[in-house]
C-alpha positions, 0 to 999 in steps of 0.5 A: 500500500502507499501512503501520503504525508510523511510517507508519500511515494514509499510503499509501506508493507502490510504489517505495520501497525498505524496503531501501536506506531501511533503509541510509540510516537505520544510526544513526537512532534510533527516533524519527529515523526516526518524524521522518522518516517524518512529514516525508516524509508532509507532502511533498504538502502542501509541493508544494502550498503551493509552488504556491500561492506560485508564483501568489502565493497566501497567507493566505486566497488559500491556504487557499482554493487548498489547499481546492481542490485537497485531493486532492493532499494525502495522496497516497502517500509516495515513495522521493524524499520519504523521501530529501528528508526525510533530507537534512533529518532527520539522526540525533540518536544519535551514533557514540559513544553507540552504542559506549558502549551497545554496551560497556554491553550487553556488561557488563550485558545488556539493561535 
């Protein structure tokens, strides 16, 4: 299935669970999670480039390798890449800047 937003022209596999990523990203602003949509989507690409370094493959070598085997980049994005990238994208939005938006919402409505 393909998605729109964050995700727009990335193939999102069958298994991920808006839901549960809906959970894991309580706190995230907007742009957190368009960075962690955006990490999740360059996976293919990092498994790929690991296996170019397991052959001891790098600079032309990998290019050339990563030419090759282009159709492996790009496949559709899955729950555990979501779940990679959150270990590795955390929310910039702290606990108290929420509360002191929540305060100033409550006081002044909405901008």
């Amino acid at each position: 299935r393909e998605q729109g937003g964050n995700m727009k022209g990335c193939e999102i596999s069958d298994d991920v669970d808006t839901d549960v990523l809906a959970e894991m990203t309580d706190g995230y602003s907007g742009a957190d999670i368009a960075n962690v949509a955006r990490d999740a989507a360059m996976m293919s690409v990092r498994r790929l480039m690991d296996a170019a370094r397991k052959l001891g493959l790098a600079g032309p070598d990998m290019q050339k390798y990563l030419a090759e085997n282009k159709e492996e980049m790009g496949g559709a994005v899955t729950q555990t890449d979501f779940c990679e990238s959150l270990k590795k994208v955390g929310k910039s939005v702290g606990e108290s800047d929420l509360e002191r938006y929540a305060k100033w919402f409550e006081d002044f409505g909405s901008a």
